[in-house]
Legacy VTK file of the C-alpha trace (Angstrom):
# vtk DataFile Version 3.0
C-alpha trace
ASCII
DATASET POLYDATA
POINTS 478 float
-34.223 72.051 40.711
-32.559 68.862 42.459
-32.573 68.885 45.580
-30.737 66.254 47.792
-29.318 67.564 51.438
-27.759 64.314 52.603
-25.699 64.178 50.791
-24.866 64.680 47.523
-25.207 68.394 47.221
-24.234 69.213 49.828
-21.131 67.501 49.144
-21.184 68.742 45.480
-19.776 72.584 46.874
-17.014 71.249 49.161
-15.740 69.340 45.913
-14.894 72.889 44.594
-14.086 74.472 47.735
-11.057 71.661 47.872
-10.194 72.538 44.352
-11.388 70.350 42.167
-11.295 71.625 38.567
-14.560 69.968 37.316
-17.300 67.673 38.817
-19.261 65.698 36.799
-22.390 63.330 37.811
-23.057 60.057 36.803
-26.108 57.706 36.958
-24.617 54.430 37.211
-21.485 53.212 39.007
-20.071 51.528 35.803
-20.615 54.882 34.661
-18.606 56.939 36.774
-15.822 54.253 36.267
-16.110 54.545 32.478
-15.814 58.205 32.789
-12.966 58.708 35.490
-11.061 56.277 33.137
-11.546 58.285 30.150
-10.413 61.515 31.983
-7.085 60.161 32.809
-5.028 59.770 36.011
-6.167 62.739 38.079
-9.465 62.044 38.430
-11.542 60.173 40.677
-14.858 58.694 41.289
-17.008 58.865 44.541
-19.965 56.704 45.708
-22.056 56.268 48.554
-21.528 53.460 51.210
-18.616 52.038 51.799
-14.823 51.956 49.486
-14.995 50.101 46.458
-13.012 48.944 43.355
-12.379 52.118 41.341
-13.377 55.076 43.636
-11.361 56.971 45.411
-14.017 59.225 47.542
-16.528 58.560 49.701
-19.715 60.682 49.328
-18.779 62.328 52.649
-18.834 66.279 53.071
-16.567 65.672 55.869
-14.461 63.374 54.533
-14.130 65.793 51.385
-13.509 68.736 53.261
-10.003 67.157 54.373
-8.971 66.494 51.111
-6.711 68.694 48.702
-8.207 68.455 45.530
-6.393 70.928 43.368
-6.146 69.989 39.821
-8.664 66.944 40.114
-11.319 66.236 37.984
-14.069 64.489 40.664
-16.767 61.976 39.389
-19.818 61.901 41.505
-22.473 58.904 41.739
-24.796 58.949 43.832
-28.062 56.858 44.861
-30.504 59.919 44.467
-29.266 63.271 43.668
-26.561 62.580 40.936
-29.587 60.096 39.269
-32.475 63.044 40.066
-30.061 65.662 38.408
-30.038 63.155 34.940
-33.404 61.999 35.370
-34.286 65.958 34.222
-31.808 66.494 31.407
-34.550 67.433 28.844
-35.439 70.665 31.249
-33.542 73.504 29.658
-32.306 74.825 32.826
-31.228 72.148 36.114
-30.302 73.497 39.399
-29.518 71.320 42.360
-29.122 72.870 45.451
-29.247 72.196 49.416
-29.465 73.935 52.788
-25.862 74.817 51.992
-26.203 77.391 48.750
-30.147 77.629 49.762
-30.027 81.965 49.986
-27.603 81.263 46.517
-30.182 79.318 44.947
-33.421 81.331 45.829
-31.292 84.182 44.417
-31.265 82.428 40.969
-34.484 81.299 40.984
-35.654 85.243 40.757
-32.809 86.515 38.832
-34.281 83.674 35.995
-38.064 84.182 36.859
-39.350 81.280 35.602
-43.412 80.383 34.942
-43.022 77.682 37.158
-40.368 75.799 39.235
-40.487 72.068 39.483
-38.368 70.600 42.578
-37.432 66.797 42.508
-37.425 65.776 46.199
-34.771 63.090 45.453
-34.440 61.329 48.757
-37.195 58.356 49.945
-38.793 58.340 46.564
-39.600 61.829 46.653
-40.857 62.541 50.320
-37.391 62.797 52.305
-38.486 65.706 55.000
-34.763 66.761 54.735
-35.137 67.850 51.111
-38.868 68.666 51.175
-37.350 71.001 53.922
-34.646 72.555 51.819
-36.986 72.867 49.234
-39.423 75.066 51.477
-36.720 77.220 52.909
-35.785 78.523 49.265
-39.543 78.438 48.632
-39.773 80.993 51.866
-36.434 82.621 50.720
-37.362 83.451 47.070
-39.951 86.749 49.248
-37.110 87.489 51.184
-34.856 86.663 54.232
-35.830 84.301 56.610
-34.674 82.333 59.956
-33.825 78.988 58.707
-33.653 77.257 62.135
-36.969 75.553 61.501
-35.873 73.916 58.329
-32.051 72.798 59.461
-33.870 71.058 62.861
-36.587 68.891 60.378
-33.252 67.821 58.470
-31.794 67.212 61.494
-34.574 65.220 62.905
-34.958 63.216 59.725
-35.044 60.039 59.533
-31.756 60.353 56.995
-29.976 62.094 59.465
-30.834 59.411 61.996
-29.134 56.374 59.423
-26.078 58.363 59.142
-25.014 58.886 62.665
-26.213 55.387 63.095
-24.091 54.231 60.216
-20.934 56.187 61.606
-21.738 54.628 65.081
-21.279 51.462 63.158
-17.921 52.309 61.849
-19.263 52.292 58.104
-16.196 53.982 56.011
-17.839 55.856 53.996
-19.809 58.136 56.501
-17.999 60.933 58.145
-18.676 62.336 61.660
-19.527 65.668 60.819
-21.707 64.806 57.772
-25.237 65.440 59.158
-23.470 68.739 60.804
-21.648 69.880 57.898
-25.184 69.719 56.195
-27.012 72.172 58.539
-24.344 74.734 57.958
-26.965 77.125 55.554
-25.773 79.456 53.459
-22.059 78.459 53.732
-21.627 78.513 49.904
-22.492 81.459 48.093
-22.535 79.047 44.513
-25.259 78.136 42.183
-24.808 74.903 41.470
-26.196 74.303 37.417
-25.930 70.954 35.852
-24.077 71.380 31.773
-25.235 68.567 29.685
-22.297 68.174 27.381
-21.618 65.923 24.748
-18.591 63.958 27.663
-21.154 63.390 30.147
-23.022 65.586 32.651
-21.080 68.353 34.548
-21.837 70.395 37.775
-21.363 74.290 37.453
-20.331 76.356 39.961
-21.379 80.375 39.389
-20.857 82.636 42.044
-23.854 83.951 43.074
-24.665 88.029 43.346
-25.581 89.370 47.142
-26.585 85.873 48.487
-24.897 85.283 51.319
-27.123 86.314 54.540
-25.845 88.524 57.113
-25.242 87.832 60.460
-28.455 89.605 61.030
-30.674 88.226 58.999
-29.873 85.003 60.123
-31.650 85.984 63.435
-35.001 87.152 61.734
-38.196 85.497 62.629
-39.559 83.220 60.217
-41.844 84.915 57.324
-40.056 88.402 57.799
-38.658 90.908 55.112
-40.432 93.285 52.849
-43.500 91.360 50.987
-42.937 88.233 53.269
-46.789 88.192 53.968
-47.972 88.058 49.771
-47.532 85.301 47.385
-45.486 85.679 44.410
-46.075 83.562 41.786
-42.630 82.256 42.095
-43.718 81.357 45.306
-46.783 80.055 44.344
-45.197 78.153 41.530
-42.546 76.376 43.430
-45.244 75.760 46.182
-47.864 73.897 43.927
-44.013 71.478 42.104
-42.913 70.821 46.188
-46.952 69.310 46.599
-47.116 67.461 42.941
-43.642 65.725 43.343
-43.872 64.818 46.568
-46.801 62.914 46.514
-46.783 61.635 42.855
-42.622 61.381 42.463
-43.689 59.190 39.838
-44.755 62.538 37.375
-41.155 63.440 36.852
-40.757 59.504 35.733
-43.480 59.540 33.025
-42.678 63.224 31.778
-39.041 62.285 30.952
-39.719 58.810 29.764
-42.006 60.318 27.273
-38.994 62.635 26.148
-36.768 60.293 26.374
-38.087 56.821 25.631
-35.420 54.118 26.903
-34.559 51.727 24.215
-32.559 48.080 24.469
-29.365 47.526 22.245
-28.647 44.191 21.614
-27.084 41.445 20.083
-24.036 38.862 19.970
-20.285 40.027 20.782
-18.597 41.620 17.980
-21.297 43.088 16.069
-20.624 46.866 17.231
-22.832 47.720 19.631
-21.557 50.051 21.628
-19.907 51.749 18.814
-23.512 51.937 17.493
-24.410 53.465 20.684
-21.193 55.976 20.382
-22.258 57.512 17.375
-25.836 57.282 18.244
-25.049 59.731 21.115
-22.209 61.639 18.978
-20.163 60.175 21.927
-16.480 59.556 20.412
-15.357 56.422 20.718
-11.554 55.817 21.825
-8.463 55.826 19.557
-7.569 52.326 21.066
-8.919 49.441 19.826
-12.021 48.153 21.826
-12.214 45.046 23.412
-14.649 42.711 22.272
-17.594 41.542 24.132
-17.897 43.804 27.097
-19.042 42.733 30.630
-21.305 45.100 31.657
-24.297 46.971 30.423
-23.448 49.730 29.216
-25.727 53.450 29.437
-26.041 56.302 26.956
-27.647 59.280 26.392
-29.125 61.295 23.294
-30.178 64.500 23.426
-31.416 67.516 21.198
-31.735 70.973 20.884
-35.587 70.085 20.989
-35.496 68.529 24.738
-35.855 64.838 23.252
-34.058 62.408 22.714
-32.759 58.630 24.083
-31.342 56.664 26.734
-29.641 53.539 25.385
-29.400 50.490 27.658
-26.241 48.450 25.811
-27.273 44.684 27.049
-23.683 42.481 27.211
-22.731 40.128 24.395
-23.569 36.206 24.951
-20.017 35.642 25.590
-20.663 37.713 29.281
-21.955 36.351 32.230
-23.915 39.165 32.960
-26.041 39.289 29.775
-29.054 37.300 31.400
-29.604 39.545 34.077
-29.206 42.099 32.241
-31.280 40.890 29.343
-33.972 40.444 32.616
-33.437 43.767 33.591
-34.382 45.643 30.317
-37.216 43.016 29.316
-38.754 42.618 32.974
-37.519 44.407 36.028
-37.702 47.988 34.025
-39.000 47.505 30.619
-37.593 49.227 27.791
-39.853 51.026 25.203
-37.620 49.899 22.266
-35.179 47.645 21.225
-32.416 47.817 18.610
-31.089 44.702 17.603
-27.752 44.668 15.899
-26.625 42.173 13.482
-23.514 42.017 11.234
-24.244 39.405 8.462
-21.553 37.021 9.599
-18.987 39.847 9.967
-18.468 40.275 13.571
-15.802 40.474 15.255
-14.692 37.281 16.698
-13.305 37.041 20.528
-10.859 34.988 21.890
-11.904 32.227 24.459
-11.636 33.093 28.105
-10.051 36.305 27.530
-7.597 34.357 25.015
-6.110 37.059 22.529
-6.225 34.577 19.834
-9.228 35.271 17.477
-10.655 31.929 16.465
-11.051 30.874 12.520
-15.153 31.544 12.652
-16.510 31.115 9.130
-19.139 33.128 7.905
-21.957 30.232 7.972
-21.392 29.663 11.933
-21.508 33.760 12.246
-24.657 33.902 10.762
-25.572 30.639 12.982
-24.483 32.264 15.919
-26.435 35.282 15.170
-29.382 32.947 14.925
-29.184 31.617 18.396
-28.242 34.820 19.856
-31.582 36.060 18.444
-33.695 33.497 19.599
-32.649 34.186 23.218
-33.341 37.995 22.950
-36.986 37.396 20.982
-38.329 35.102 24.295
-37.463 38.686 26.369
-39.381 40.679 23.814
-42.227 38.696 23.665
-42.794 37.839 27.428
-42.150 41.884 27.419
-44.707 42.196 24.553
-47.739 40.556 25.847
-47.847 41.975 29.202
-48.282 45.561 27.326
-51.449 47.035 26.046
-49.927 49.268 23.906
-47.544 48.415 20.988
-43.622 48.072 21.378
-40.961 48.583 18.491
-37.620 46.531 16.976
-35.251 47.942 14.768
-32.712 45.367 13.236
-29.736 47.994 12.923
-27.746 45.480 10.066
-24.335 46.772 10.828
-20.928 46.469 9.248
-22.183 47.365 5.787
-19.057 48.443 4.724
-17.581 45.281 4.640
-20.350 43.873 1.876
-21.227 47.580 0.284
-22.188 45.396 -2.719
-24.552 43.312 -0.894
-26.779 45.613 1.502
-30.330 44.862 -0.357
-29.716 40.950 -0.079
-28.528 41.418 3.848
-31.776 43.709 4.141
-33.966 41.262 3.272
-32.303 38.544 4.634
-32.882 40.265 8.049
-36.447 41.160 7.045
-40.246 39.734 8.275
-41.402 37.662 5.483
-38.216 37.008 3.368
-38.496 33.374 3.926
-34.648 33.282 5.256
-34.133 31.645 8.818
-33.872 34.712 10.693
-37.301 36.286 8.940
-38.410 33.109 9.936
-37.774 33.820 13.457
-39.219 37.015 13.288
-42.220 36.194 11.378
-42.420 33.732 14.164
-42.411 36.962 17.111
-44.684 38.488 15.340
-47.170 35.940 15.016
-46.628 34.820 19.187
-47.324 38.226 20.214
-49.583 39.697 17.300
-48.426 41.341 14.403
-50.307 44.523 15.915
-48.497 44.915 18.938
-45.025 44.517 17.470
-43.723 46.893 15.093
-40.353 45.700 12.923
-38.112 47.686 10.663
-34.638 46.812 9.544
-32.131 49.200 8.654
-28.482 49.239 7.410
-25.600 51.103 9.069
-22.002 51.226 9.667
-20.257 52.713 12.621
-17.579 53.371 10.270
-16.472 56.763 9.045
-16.379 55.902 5.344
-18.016 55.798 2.616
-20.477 53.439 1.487
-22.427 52.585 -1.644
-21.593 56.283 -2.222
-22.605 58.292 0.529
-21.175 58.910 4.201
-21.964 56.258 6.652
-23.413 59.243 8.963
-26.206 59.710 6.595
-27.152 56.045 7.652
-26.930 56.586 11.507
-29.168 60.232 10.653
-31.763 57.596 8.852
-32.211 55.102 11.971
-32.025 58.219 14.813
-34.828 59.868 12.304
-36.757 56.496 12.698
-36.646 56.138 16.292
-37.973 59.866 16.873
-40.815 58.171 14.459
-41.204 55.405 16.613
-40.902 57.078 19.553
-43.641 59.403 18.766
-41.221 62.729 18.086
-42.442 64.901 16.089
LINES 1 479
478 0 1 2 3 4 5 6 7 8 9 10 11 12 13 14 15 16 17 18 19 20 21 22 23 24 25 26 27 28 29 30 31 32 33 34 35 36 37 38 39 40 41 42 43 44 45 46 47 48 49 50 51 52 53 54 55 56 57 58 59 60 61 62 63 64 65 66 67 68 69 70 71 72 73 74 75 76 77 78 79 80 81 82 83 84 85 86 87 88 89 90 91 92 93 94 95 96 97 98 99 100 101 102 103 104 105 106 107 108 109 110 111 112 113 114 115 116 117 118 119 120 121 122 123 124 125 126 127 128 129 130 131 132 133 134 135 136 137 138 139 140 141 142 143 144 145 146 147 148 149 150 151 152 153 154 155 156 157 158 159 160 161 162 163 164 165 166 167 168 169 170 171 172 173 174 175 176 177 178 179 180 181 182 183 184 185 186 187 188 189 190 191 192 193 194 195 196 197 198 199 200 201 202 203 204 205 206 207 208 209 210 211 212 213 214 215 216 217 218 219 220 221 222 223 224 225 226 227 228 229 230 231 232 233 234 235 236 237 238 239 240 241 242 243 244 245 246 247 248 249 250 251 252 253 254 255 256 257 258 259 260 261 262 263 264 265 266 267 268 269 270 271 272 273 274 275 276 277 278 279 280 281 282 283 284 285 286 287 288 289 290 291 292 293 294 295 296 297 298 299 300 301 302 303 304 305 306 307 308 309 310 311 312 313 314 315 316 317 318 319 320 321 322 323 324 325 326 327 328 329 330 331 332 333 334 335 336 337 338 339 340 341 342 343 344 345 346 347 348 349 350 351 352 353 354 355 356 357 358 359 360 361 362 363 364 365 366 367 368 369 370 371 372 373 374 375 376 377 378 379 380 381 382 383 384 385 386 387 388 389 390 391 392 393 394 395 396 397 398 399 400 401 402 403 404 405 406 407 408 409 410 411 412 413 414 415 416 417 418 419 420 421 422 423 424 425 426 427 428 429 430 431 432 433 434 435 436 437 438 439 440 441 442 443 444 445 446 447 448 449 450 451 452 453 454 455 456 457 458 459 460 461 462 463 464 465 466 467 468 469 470 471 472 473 474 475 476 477
């Protein structure tokens, strides 16, 4: 269970009250742009802080609550609880809740009775007092009802609270002036909220929960009160011993789903097919219009199984982008990746036009591969800085793409792309290999095609199953 009071969830509920057909959650604000676009006109993104380019909404349960929203699809980023909600997605079953659905959610929690309960305390790395508070409230509300006075004054006393009115004092936009108010209001939804990982992105559930909202009366009851108030279930106990382990290691949650889901680089030149790597890599489909080449901004997907494991692919810019060095720094350095596949297309990528030019300039094969070459070179400094500040051993896949443009030629491109071939590119691998130790760098190289056709005789999906079967390898699936 998510928990994040100020604000997200308890923003998340007024989206449906206002109508909104569907909310999904992103983890990145490119993301939520990406994803409002491919939903069509009538939906729209929200962020925290103030307007921006491409949302609509501010992250405001006041704001929201003055809005019609009928027939809208919403897209919700957030700093903490739309990223906590996605930082879980291997758990079979993701709740996020607040002090607004808190009777709703404690309901859930023993309709499902689950071994144990693990609550992600989203805000200020995992000790915000206003979600360790919600979290204790449905702790106290799973044994029955309770007064929940105690809880709404530590959220109201919280240090988040105190930014927001501050913020709002400031005449920040994206802060309403009931927020922190509208917050407090517990139990005014009567909605589980339960995060759907689906194959379009990740989408917020609202089911009506069964007896949960509190009466008048049992608002009013002293704290601790209600038949078997006084004995520890092991829901209770449970939930009690996740609230102590994630506040004070947050970290846990980190290294659990990083195991599950390793994060791994894609990269290469422009025009090589990354992201529609990544697409089918995520059995995400890629759109009916044609793609524009080279794009500007790192890209994020996600893989996941029936078996709770999978990947999150980091999709580093082309070298025609401005942004591909700090984003090349960001996967290598700031938050190293545990993989890296490295996409090639032997000379057959795609060429762009110059400064957004829609001419395609006459690139012959030769300066393809060349460019390749150079293109390489940059990424393999990254890796092997990366490399040698790591005990254990890190892994790179050359995904040789395009394949069904030289069908007849996949061995020779293999090996040409291969440690030890004696070509300039196995050169430059051999070359890794030998900076950072052969031991600590493990290379494969692997054809594919993002194609749906045929090649060499069998379906270009049997190559994608062969590389996604590798990486669970690598990855340590089993």
């Amino acid at each position: 269970m998510v928990i994040d009071v100020l604000r997200a969830f308890t923003v998340a509920p007024w989206v449906h009250h206002q109508g909104a057909s569907r909310l999904w959650l992103t983890e990145t604000l490119d993301e939520a742009v990406q994803l409002k676009q491919r939903l069509g006109g009538a939906a729209m993104a929200m962020k925290d802080g103030d307007s921006a380019p491409g949302f609509e909404l501010a992250n405001s349960p006041d704001q929201i609550s003055r809005l019609d929203l009928r027939g809208r699809q919403v897209v919700q980023r957030t700093t903490n609880g739309t990223v906590g909600v996605l930082a879980v997605a291997h758990v079979p079953t993701v709740l996020a809740a607040s002090l607004v659905n808190a009777s709703a959610t404690a309901q859930a929690i023993k309709a499902l009775q689950p071994k144990t309960v693990d609550l992600v305390i989203s805000g200020e790395g995992g000790s915000a007092d206003e979600d360790l508070a919600a979290a204790e409230a449905i702790e106290a509300l799973v044994d029955g009802p309770v007064a929940l006075d105690p809880f709404r004054n530590r959220v109201s006393q919280s240090a988040a609270a105190q930014r927001l009115l501050d913020k709002h004092a400031s005449g920040h936009s994206g802060v309403g002036a009931e927020d922190v108010q509208m917050a407090l209001d517990a139990d005014r939804f009567d909605w589980v909220m339960q995060a759907r990982f689906e194959d379009l992105g990740t989408r917020l559930e609202f089911i009506a929960g069964i007896h949960c909202r509190r009466t008048p009366q049992e608002r009013e009851m002293p704290a601790n009160s209600g038949q078997g108030a006084s004995h520890s279930s092991p829901v209770r106990s449970s939930i009690n011993s996740a609230v102590t382990a994630i506040a004070t290691t947050p970290e846990k949650i980190a290294g659990m789903f990083r195991r599950r889901y390793p994060t791994v680089a894609i990269t290469g030149m422009s025009g090589v097919g990354k992201t529609q790597l990544a697409d089918r890599l995520t059995k995400r489909a890629t759109p009916d219009v044609a793609l524009e080449i080279g794009s500007t901004v790192m890209e994020r997907r996600t893989r996941r199984s029936a078996r709770l494991q999978g990947f999150r692919f980091l999709v580093v810019p082309g070298e025609n982008a401005a942004t591909r060095l700090t984003a090349l720094d960001e996967v290598f350095h700031d938050a190293p990746v545990d993989g890296v596949v490295h996409v090639v297309a032997n000379g057959y990528a795609t060429a762009r036009g110059v400064s957004g030019s829609h001419k395609v300039p006459n690139v012959s094969r030769e300066e393809q591969l060349g460019a390749e070459l150079e293109d390489w070179t940059i990424t393999a400094h990254r890796i092997a800085a990366m490399a040698v500040r790591r005990d254990a051993p890190i892994w790179l896949v050359i995904a040789v793409n395009k394949t069904d443009l030289f069908a007849d030629e996949i061995d020779k491109a293999v090996e040409y792309y291969s440690p030890g071939s004696g070509s300039p590119f196995g050169n430059r691998i051999d070359e890794l290999r030998g900076l950072v130790g052969g031991a600590k760098l493990w290379v494969d190289v692997l054809p594919v095609s993002t194609q749906d056709a045929s090649v060499s005789g069998s379906p270009s999906s049997a190559m994608i199953d062969t590389l996604v079967e590798r990486l669970g390898h690598l990855s340590g699936h089993s």
